[in-house]
N, C-alpha and C positions, 0 to 999 in steps of 0.2 A: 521532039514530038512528045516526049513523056512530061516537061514543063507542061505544053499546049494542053494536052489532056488533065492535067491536075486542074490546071487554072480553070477550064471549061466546066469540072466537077466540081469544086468551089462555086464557081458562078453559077451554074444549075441546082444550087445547093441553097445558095441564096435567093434565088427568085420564088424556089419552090418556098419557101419561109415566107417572103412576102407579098406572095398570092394567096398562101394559108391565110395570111394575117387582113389582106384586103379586104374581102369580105365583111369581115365582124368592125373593122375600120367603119365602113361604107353605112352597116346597120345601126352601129351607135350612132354616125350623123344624122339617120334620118329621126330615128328614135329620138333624140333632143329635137330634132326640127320639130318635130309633132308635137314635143312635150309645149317645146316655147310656142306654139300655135295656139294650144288647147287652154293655155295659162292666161295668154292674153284675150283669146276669148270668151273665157268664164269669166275675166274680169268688167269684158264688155258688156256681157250680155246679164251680170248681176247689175252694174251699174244703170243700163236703160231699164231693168224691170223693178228695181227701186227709184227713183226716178219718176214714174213713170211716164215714159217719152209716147210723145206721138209724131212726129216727125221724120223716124229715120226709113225712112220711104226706102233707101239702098236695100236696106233686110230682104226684100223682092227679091234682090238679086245672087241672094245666099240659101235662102229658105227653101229646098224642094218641097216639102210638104209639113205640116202638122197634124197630130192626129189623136183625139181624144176619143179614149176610150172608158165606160165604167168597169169596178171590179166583178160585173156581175156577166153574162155571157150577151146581153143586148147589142145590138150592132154599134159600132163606135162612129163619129164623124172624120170626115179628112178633107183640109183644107190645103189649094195650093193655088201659089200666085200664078195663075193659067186661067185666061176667061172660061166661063161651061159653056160646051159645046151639047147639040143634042148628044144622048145617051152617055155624057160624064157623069161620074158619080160622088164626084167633089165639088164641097164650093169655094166660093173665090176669095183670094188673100190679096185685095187692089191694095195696100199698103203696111207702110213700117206699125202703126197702130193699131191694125188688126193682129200682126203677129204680136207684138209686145201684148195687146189687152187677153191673147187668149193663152200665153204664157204668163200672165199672171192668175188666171182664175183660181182658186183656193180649188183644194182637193175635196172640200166637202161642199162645192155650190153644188145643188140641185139642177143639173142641169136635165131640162124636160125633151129638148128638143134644140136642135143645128143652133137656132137664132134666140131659144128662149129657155131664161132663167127663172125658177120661181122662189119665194119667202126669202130674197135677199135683203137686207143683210140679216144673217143666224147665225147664232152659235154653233147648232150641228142638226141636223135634218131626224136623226136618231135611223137613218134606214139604212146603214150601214153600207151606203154606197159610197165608192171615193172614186172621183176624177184622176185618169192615169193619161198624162198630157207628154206627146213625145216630139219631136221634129228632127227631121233632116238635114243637115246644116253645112251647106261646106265652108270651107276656111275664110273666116272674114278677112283674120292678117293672114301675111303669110306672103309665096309670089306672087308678084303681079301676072306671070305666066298661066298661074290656077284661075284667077277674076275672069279669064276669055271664056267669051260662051263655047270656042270651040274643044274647051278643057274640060268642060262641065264635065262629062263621063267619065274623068279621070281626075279629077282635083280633088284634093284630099279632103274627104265627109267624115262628120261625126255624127252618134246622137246627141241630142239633147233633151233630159227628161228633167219637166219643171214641177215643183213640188211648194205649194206658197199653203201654210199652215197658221194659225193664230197659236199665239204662246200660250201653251200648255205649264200650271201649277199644281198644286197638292190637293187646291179647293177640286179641282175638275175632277177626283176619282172620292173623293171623303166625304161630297155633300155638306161642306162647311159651310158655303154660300147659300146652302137653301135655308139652315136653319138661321140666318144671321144677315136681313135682306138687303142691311147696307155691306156687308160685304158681300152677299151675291151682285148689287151693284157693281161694286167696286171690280170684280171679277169680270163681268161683262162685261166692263168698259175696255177691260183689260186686254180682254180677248177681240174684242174688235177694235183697238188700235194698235198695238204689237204683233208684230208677223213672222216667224222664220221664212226665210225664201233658201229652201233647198236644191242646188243644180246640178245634176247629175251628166259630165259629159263622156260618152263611150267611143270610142274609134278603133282600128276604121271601120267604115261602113264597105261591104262589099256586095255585089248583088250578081247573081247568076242565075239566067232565067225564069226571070223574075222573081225571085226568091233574096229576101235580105239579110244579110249576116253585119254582127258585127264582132270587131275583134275581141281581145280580153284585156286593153287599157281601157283607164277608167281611173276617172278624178271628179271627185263633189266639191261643190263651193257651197257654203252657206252664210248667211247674212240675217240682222236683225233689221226689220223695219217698225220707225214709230209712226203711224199717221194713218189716216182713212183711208180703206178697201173700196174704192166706190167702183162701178159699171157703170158705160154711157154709151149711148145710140150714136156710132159710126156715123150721121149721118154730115157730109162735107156740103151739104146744101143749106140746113136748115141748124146753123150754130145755135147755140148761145148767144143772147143780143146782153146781158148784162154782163159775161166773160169772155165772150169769140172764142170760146171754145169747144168743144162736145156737149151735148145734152147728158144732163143724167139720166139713167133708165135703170130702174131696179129688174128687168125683166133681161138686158143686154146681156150676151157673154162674154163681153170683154172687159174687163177689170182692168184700172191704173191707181196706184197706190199714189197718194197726197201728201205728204212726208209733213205739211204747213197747218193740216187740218184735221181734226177730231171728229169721230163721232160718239155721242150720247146712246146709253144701254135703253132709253126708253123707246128708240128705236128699233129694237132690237122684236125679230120674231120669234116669238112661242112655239 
């Protein structure tokens, strides 16, 4: 009896060790699952918004909302892929190119209103307002378990807050370019075909009547882009008959970056 009972203190001795240790096992796996989630989605989603894709129609199926807001107290816009119904107070995200063009809008467009932009393409508006662009995102990779609509309320969300800025120099705070107008040229040209694209993603996202928290990870990806900021009218009816693709529209807010194409500072708004 006195072996039985050692052995049993032994064994109870050891389990209690490795249920201590289970846990913190359990949380480092998911922590890396998260981490390798977040890694390859930041890489996805620098990728389509340099790029700029219009096709990936799937982003529907990831995107709960997006939601631009300025730094000033004005009410902000919020879009999601959900038709408006009467008394919704969001509008509608029908595809993968509305979400990409409205994660790329730059932080200083003038946006006036939901559907309208004004004096694009600028350097800087001077009104010291900036576009603060966020969405709701759940795991593109990751399980196939998460992708079911019936997981949706439980599948593991992040934020994503999108930051797309023109490359900033020394000319921009010295006023070198203004006394010197082919380098002011040269500057403007600068600034409207070089872009940093800053991507901030935060997890997880949790929500408790109605209220949205999110955790304290948090990983930035950034990237340089060379080629034209342009905006174009969504419209899937009425293409482009010399490209078959979007219209241009200086007034759109949705932006896709041309990585192939330049634009000229004489274009540029005062």
């Amino acid at each position: 009896m006195v072996e039985l009972v050692i052995c049993l203190g032994i064994i109870a001795f050891a389990l209690i060790a490795i249920i201590g240790v289970l846990p913190v096992g359990i949380n480092v796996q998911k922590e890396n699952r998260e981490e390798t989630i977040i890694v390859q989605d930041g890489m996805y989603w620098m990728e389509a918004i340099r790029s700029g894709a219009t096709g990936l129609d799937n982003l529907t199926n990831h995107v709960d909302y997006i939601r631009i807001d300025e730094t000033s107290n004005r009410a902000g816009y919020r879009w999601e892929p959900v038709p408006v119904a009467a008394g919704d107070n969001h509008l509608f995200l029908p595809g993968g190119a509305e979400i990409i063009g409205l994660l790329s809008m730059p932080v200083q467009a003038d946006l006036v209103g939901p559907m309208q932009v004004k004096n694009w393409p600028q350097i800087d508006t001077g009104s010291g307002e900036y576009n603060y662009i966020r969405a709701k995102v759940r795991a593109i990779t990751g399980s196939a378990v998460d992708q079911a609509d019936f997981a949706r309320d439980l599948a593991f969300s992040y934020r994503l807050t999108s930051e797309v800025r023109p490359v900033r120099t020394v000319e921009d705070w010295s006023g070198f370019g203004e006394r010197r107008p082919v380098v002011g040229d040269i500057n403007k040209f600068r600034k409207l075909n070089f872009y940093e694209i800053k991507l901030t993603l935060e997890w997880p996202v949790f929500e408790f009547d109605g209220e949205e928290t999110v955790g304290s990870n948090r990983r930035v990806f950034r990237s340089m882009v060379a080629g034209r900021l342009v905006n174009r009218d969504l419209n899937r009816l009425v293409p482009d008959q010399s490209t078959g693709h979007f219209r241009e529209n200086p007034n759109s807010p949705f932006f896709f970056f041309e990585p192939l194409k330049f634009s000229t500072p004489k274009y540029v708004a005062q």
